[in-house]
C-alpha positions in Angstrom: -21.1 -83.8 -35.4 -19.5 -86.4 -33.7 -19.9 -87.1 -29.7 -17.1 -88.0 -27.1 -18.7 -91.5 -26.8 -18.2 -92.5 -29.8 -14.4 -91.1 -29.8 -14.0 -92.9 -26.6 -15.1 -96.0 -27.7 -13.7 -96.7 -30.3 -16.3 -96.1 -33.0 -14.4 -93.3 -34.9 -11.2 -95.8 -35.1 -9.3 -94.6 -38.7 -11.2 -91.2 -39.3 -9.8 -88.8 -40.9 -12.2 -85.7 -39.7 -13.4 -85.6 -36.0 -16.1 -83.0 -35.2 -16.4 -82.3 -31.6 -18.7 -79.5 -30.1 -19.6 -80.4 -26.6 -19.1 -78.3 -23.9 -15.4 -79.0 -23.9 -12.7 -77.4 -21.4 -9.2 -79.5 -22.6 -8.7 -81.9 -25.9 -9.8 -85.1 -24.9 -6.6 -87.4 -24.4 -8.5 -90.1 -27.1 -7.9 -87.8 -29.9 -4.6 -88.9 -30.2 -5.2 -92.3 -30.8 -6.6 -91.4 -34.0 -2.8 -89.4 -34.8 -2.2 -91.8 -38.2 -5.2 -90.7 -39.9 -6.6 -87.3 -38.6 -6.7 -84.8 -41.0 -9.3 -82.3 -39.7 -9.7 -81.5 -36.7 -13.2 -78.8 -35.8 -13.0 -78.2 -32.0 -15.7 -75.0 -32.8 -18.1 -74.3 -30.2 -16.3 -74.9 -27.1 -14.8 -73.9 -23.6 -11.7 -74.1 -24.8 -8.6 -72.1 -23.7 -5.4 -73.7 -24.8 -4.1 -76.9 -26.5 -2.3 -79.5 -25.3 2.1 -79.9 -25.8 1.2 -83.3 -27.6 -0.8 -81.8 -30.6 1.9 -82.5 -33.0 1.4 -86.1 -32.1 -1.3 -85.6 -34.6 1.4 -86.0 -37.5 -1.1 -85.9 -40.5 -3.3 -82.5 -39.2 -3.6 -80.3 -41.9 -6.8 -78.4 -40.8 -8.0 -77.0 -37.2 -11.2 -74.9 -36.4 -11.4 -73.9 -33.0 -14.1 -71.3 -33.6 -16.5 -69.9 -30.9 -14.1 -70.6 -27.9 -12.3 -68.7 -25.2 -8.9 -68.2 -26.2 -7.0 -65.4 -25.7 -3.8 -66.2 -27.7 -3.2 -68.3 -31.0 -1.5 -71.0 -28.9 2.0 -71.5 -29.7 1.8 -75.4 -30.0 0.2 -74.6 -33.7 3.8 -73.9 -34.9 5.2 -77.4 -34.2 2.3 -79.4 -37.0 4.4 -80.4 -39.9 1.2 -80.7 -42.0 -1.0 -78.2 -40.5 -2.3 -75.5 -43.5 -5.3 -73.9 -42.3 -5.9 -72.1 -38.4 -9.6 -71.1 -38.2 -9.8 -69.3 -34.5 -12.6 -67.0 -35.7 -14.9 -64.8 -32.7 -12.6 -66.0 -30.0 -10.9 -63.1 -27.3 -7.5 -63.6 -28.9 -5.4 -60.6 -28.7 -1.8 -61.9 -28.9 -0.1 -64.0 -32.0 2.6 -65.1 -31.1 5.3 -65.8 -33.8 5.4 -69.4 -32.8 2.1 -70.0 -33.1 2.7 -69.7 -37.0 2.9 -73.0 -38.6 5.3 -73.1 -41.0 3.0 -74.3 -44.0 0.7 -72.1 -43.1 -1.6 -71.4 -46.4 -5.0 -70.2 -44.7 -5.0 -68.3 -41.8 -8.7 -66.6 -40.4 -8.4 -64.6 -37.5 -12.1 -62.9 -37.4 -14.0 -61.1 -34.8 -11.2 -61.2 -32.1 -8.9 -58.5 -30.4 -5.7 -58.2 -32.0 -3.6 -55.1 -32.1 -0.8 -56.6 -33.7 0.6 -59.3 -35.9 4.5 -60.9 -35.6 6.8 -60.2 -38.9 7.1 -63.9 -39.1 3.3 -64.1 -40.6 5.3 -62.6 -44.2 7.6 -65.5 -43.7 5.1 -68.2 -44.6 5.7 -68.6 -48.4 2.7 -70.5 -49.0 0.2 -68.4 -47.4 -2.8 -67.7 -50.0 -5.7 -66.4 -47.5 -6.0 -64.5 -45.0 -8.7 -63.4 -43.0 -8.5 -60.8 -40.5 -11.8 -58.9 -40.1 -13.5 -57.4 -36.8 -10.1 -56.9 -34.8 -7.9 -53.8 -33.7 -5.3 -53.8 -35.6 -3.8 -50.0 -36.5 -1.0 -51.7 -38.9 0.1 -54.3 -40.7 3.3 -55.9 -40.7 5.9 -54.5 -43.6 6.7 -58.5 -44.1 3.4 -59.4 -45.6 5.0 -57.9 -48.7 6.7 -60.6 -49.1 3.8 -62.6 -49.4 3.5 -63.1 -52.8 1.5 -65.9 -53.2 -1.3 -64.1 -50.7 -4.5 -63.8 -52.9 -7.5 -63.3 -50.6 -7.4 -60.9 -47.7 -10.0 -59.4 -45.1 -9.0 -56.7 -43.4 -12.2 -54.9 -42.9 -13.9 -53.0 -39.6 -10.3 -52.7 -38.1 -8.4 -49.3 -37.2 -6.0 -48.8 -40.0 -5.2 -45.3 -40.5 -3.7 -45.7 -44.0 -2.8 -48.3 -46.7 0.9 -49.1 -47.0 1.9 -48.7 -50.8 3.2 -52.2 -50.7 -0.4 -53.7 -50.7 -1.5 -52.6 -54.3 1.9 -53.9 -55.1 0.9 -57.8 -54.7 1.5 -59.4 -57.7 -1.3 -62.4 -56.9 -3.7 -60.2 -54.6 -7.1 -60.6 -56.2 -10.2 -60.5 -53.4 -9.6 -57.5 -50.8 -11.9 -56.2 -48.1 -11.3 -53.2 -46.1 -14.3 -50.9 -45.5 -14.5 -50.0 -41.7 -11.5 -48.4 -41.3 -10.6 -44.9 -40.6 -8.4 -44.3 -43.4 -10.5 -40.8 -43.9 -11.5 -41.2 -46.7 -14.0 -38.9 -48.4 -16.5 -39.8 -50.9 -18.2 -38.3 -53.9 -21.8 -38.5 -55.0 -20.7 -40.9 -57.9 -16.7 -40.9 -58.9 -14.2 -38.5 -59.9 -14.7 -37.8 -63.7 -11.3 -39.5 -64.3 -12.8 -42.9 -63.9 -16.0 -42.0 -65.7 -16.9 -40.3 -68.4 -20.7 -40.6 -67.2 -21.2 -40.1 -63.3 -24.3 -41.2 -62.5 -25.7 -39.1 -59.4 -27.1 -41.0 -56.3 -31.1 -41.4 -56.5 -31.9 -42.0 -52.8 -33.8 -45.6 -52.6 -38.0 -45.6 -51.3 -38.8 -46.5 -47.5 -40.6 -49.3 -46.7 -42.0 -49.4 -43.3 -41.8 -53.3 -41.7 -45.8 -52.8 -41.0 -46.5 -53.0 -44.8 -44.4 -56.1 -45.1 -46.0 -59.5 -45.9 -43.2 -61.6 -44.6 -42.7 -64.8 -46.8 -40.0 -68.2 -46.6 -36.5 -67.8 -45.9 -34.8 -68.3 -49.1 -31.3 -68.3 -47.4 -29.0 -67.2 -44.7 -25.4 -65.6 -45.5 -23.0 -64.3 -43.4 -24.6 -60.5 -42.5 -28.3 -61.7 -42.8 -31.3 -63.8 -43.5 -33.0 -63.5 -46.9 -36.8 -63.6 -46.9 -39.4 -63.3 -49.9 -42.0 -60.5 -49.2 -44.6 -58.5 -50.5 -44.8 -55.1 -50.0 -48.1 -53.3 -49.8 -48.0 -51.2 -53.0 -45.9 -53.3 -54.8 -46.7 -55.8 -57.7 -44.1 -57.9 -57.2 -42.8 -59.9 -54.2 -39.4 -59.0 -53.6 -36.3 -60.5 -52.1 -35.3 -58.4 -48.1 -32.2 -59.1 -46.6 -32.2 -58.6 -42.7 -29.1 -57.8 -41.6 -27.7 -59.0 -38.6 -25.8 -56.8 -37.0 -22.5 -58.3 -36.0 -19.4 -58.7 -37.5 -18.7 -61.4 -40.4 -15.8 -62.9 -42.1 -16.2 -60.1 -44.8 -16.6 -56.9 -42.2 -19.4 -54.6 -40.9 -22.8 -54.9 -42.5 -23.4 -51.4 -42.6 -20.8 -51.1 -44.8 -22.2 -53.7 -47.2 -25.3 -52.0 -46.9 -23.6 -48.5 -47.4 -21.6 -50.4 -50.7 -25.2 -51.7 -51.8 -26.8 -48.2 -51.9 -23.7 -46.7 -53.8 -23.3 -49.2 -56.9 -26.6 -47.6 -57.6 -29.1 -50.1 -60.5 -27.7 -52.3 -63.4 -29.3 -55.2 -64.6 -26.7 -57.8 -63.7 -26.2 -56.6 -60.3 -28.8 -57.3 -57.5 -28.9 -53.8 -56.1 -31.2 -52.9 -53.5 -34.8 -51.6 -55.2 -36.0 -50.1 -51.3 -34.6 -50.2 -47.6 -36.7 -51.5 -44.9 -38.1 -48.9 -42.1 -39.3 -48.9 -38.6 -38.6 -52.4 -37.8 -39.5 -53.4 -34.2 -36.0 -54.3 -33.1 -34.7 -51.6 -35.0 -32.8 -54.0 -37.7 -31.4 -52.7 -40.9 -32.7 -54.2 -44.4 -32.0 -54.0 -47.9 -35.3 -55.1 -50.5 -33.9 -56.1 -53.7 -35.7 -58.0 -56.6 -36.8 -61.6 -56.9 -34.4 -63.7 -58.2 -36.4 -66.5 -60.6 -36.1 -70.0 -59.4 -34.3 -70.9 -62.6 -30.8 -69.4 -62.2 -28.5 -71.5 -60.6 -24.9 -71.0 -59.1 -22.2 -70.9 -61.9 -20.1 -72.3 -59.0 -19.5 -73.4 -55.5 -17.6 -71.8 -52.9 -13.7 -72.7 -52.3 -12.8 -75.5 -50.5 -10.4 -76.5 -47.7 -8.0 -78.2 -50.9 -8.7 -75.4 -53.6 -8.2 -72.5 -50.6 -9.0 -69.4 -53.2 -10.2 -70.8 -55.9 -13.9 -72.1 -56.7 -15.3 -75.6 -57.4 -17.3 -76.8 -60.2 -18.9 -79.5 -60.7 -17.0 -82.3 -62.4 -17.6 -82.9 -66.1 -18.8 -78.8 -65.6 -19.3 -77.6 -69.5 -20.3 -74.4 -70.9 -20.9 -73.6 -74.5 -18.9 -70.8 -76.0 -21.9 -68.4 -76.4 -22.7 -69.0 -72.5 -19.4 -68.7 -71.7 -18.7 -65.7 -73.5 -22.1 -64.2 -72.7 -21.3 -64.6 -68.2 -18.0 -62.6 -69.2 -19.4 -59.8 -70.4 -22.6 -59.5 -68.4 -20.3 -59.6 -65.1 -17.1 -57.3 -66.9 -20.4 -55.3 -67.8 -21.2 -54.8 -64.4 -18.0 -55.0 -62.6 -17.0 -51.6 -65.0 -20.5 -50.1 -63.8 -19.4 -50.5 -59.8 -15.7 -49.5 -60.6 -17.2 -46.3 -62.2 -19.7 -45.6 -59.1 -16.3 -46.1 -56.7 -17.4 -49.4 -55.0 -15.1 -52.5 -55.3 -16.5 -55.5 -54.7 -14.2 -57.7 -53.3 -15.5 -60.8 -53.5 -16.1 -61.5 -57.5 -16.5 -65.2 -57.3 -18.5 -67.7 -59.8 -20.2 -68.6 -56.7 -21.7 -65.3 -56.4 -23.0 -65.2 -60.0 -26.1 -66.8 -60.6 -26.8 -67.7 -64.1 -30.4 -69.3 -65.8 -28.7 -71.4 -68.1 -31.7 -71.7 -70.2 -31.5 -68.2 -71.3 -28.2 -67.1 -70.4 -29.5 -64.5 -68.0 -26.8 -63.4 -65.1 -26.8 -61.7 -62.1 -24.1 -61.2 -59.3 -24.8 -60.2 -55.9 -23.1 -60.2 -52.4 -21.5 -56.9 -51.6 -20.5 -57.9 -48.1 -17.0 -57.7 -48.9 -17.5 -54.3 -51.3 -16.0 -51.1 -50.2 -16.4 -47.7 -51.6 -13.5 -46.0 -52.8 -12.3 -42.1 -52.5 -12.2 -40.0 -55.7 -8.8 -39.1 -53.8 -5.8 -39.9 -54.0 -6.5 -41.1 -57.9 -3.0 -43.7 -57.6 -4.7 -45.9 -54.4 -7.9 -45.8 -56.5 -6.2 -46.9 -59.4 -4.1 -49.7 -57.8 -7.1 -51.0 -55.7 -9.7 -51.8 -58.5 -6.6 -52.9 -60.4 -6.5 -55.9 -58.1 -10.2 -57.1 -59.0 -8.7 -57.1 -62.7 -7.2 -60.0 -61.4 -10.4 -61.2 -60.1 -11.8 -61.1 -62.9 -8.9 -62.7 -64.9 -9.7 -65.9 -62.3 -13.3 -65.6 -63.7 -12.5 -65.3 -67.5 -10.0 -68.0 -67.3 -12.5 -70.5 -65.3 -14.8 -69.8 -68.2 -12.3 -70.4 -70.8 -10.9 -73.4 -69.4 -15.1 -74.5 -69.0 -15.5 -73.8 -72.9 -12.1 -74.8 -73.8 -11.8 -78.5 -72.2 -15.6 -78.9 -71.0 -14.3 -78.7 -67.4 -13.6 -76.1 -65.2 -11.2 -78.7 -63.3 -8.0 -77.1 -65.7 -9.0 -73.9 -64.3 -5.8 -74.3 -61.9 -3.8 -74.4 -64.4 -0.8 -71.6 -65.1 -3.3 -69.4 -67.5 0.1 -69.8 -70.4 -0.9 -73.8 -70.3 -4.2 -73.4 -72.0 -2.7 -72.0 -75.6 -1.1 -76.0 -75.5 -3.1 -78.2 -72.8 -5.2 -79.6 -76.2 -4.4 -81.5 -79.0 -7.9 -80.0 -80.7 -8.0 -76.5 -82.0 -9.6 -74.1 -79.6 -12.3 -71.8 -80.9 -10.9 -68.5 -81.8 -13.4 -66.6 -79.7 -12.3 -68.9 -76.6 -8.9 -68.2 -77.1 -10.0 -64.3 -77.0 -11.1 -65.2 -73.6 -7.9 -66.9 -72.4 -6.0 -64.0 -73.9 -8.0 -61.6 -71.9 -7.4 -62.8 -68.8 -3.7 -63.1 -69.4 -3.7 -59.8 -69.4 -6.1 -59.3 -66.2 -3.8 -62.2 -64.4 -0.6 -60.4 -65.4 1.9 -60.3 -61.8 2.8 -56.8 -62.4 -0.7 -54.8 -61.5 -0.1 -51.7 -63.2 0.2 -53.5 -66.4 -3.3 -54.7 -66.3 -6.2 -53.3 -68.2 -9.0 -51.5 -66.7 -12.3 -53.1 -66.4 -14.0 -50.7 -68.6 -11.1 -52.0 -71.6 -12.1 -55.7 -71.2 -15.6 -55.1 -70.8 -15.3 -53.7 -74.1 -13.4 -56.0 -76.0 -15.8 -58.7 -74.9 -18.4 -56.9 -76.2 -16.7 -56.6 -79.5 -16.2 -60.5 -79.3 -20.1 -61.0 -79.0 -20.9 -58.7 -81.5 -18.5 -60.9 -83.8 -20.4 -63.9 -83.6 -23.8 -61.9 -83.8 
């Protein structure tokens, strides 16, 4: 974080990111003398209630946070930045969007925990807009433009007050990561899923109690957007175990008592890390979810998106994966992917990053529901042309791991997924070019045309088996 003295003296002279959280009421006037090199621009954690006129003086802004302050209105001044991509005005009071507050390169646009009832037209007239994040508001609609958006890939439209789905949305031909639990679309749902998606319901076992007083609390192990995740031991139990504390306000994703209400519903597999107990009679009321201990050996298979990849995760440079590995993630997570599509939760945010992997023995386990949402048995088409978007999810995943077995990088994984049949002078392995075939078919722009989960879970399966 940087301070105002050493923006007003000088010290910051030919920076390219300024981060300023200090109490501020109005963009300090020195700002602008960086205009020829400022590229991000974090103004979270303020008093702030508008922008300045001059902001476009800052010709090279491609990125601006304003987080955590008072605003009441995307300011309209956003709309004259040539350059600027991303808007980030997340748990401010903003209630009105004004159509000229759009920039017109607009890619990434979060909007979280605010007040708005209503978005302009103009937001399906951005043609390069890829994410879009508009949990925790009050919207009841959205607009019929955003139909248009085809290249929109990632949207959050969770713990809002839609009523329905317009048909248009399962209709996206690059929408892969959805959230929208917390609505009140009335849906009703099933103890398992309608026979039509399963052949095999399993019923609901409800999970053990744990009362807080037979907690031995351990180290945090991390801290995600719903909660804080602690390693305990529970009287009666042999092993420690993994709680996640919830708490209790709104994220990026939605509502956590919908992730917890997701958690409880995808019901045990060993790739996913479902909940094992709930936590009981804590002293400030709090909800939590025990789940098992993850072993210090798995590692992320990725890390999160960046501000330059927008959708898509990073790996590490030089990132390799043998063909075994590669082909043994795909089948564990397709595995477990057709085991929550068959229990009627989607989980929205299928990500490398969220897939933990021990790359010693190729163990694999993916976790964060705090995107899912559970799905109605009725009607069977939204059903259908929901999950059919995490095909594509998927297809992202299967071509990252591809490309990783393929090329020994994941940095290809950008690439159109027709390039990687010719992006090598070197034969590729018949089993990896299985993989890239696959998701083809998962990344195919026409949704209905892509296979089910269940389908490419199976013909990876057949793939291992082959080299068994």
């Amino acid at each position: 974080m940087h301070t105002l003295e050493q923006l007003r003296s000088g010290a910051l002279a030919g920076t390219r990111r300024l981060d300023l959280s200090c109490g501020l009421t109005e963009l300090p006037h020195e700002v602008f003398a960086l205009a020829d090199t400022l590229e991000v621009l974090n103004l979270s954690g303020n008093r702030l209630r508008d922008l300045p006129y001059q902001l476009p003086r800052l010709h090279k802004l491609q990125v601006l946070f304003a987080s955590d302050n008072d605003f009441t209105a995307l300011p309209e001044v956003l709309g004259d930045c040539p350059a600027l991509y991303m808007v980030g005005f997340k748990a401010n009071r903003i209630a009105h969007v004004p159509a000229a507050a759009l920039p017109p390169a607009l890619r990434w646009l979060t909007l979280t925990d605010n007040a708005i009832g209503h978005l302009p037209t103009e937001l399906g007239q951005r043609p390069a807009l890829q994410k879009l994040m508009l949990a925790g508001n009050q919207l009841s609609a959205l607009p019929d433009s955003l139909q248009a958006a085809h290249q929109l890939e990632l949207l959050r439209i969770s713990a809002n007050r839609l009523e329905r789905l317009p048909g248009w949305l399962t209709e996206l031909p690059r929408l892969a990561w959805l959230a929208l639990a917390g609505n009140a679309l009335g849906w009703a749902f099933a103890e398992g899923f309608a026979k039509d998606f399963a052949e095999n319901v399993v019923e609901d076992v409800p999970l053990p109690e744990v009362p807080w007083a037979l907690l031995t609390l351990g180290p945090l192990l991390g801290e995600g957007a719903s909660g804080h995740i602690h390693r305990v031991q529970a009287a009666g139990w042999p092993q420690p175990l993994a709680l996640k504390l919830f708490k209790g306000a709104v994220t990026s994703d939605g509502l956590p008592q919908d992730e917890l209400a997701a958690c409880l519903a995808a019901g045990q597999h060993p790739t996913l890390t479902t909940p094992v107990a709930r936590l009981s009679q804590h002293p400030a009321q709090a909800q939590g979810l025990m789940m098992p201990l993850i072993p210090s050996a798995h590692i992320n298979l990725a890390g999160p998106p960046s501000l330059q990849s927008c959708t898509r995760d990073v790996y590490p440079s030089g990132f390799r994966l043998s063909t075994d590995l590669a082909l043994s993630i795909a089948c564990d997570v397709a595995d477990a992917l057709a085991h929550l599509h068959q229990r009627g939760v989607m989980h929205g945010d299928l990500y490398a990053h969220n897939i933990l992997i021990d790359p010693v023995h190729g163990q694999v386990r993916l976790g964060d529901f705090g995107a899912a949402t559970r799905l109605p048995t009725q009607p069977s088409n939204v059903c259908r042309g929901l999950l059919a978007l995490e095909v594509r999810a998927l297809g992202c995943l299967l071509e990252e791991l591809g490309a990783a077995a393929s090329s020994g990088t994941a940095d290809k994984a950008d690439m159109p997924p027709a390039a990687h049949k010719h992006s090598h002078a070197q034969a590729i392995d018949p089993t990896v070019q299985a993989l890239l075939d696959l998701a083809v078919a998962c990344l195919s722009e026409r949704p209905p045309e892509r296979p089910v989960v269940a389908e490419v879970a199976q013909a990876l399966q057949a793939l291992r088996l082959g080299r068994s």
